[in-house]
C-alpha positions as CSV (number, residue, x, y, z in Angstrom):
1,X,153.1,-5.2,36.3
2,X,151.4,-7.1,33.5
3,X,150.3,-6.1,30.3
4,X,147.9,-7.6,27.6
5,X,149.2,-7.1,24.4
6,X,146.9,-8.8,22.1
7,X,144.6,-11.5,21.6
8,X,142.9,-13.7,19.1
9,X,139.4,-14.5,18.6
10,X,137.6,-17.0,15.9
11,X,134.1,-16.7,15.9
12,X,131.6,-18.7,14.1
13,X,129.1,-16.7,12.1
14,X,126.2,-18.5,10.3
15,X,126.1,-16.0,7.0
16,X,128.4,-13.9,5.3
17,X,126.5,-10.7,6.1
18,X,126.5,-11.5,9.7
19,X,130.6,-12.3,9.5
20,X,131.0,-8.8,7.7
21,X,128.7,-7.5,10.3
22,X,130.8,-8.7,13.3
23,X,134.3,-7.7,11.6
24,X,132.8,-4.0,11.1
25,X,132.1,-3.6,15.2
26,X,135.1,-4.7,15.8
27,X,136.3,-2.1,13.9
28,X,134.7,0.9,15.6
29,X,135.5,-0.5,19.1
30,X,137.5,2.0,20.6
31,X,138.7,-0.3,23.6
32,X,141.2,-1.8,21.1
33,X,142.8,-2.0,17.7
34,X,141.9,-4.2,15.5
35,X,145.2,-5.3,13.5
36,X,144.2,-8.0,11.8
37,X,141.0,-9.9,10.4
38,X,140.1,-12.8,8.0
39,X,136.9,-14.5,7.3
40,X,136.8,-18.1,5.7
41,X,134.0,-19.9,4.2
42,X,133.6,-23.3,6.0
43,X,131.8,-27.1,5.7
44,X,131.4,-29.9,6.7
45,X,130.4,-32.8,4.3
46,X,129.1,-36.0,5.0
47,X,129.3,-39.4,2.6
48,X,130.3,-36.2,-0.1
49,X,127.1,-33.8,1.1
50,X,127.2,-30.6,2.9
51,X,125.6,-31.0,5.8
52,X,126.5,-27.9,7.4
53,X,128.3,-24.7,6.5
54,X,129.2,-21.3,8.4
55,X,132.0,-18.4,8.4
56,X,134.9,-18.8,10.2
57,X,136.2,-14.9,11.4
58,X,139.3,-14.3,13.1
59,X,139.9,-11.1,15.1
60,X,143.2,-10.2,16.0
61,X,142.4,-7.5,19.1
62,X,145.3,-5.2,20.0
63,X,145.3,-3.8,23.6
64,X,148.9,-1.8,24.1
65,X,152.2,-2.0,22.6
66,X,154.6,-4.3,24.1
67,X,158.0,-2.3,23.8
68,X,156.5,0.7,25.4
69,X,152.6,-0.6,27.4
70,X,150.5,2.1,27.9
71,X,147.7,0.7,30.2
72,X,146.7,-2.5,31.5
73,X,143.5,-4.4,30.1
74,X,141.4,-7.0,32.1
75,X,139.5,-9.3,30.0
76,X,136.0,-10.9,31.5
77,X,134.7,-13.0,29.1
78,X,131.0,-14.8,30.2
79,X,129.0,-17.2,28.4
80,X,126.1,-15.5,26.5
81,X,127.2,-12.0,26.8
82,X,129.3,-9.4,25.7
83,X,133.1,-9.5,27.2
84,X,133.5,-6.4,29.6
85,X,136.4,-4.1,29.4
């Protein structure tokens, strides 16, 4: 049998309110824990000007624990959509 332990996810977020917004779901998802999070102010500069900026959040998404797994999680991720559990 196999077990997913965890996973990471980076997202790109184009404000801060929407990167606070998307680490506070993932903190009332009950289909996992979420053990760690960051979010990083990000841009990109051209010839010295910002041309472009956005939030970079990392989700760390913890399924089971791996000295003593629980259940086994399937992950379907699809372009556009939520991922199903």
């Amino acid at each position: 049998m196999k077990y997913l332990i965890s996973t990471t996810e980076i997202y790109r977020a184009d404000s801060e309110a929407e990167a606070v917004q998307l680490i506070e779901d993932a903190k009332k998802d009950n289909h996992f824990i979420l053990s760690k999070y960051s979010s990083q102010y990000k841009e990109r500069k051209q010839k010295g000007e910002v041309v472009d900026s956005w939030y970079q959040v990392s989700l760390k998404k913890t399924f089971t624990d791996e000295k003593e797994p629980e259940f086994s999680t399937h992950i379907i991720y699809t372009e556009g959509q939520e991922a199903e559990f």
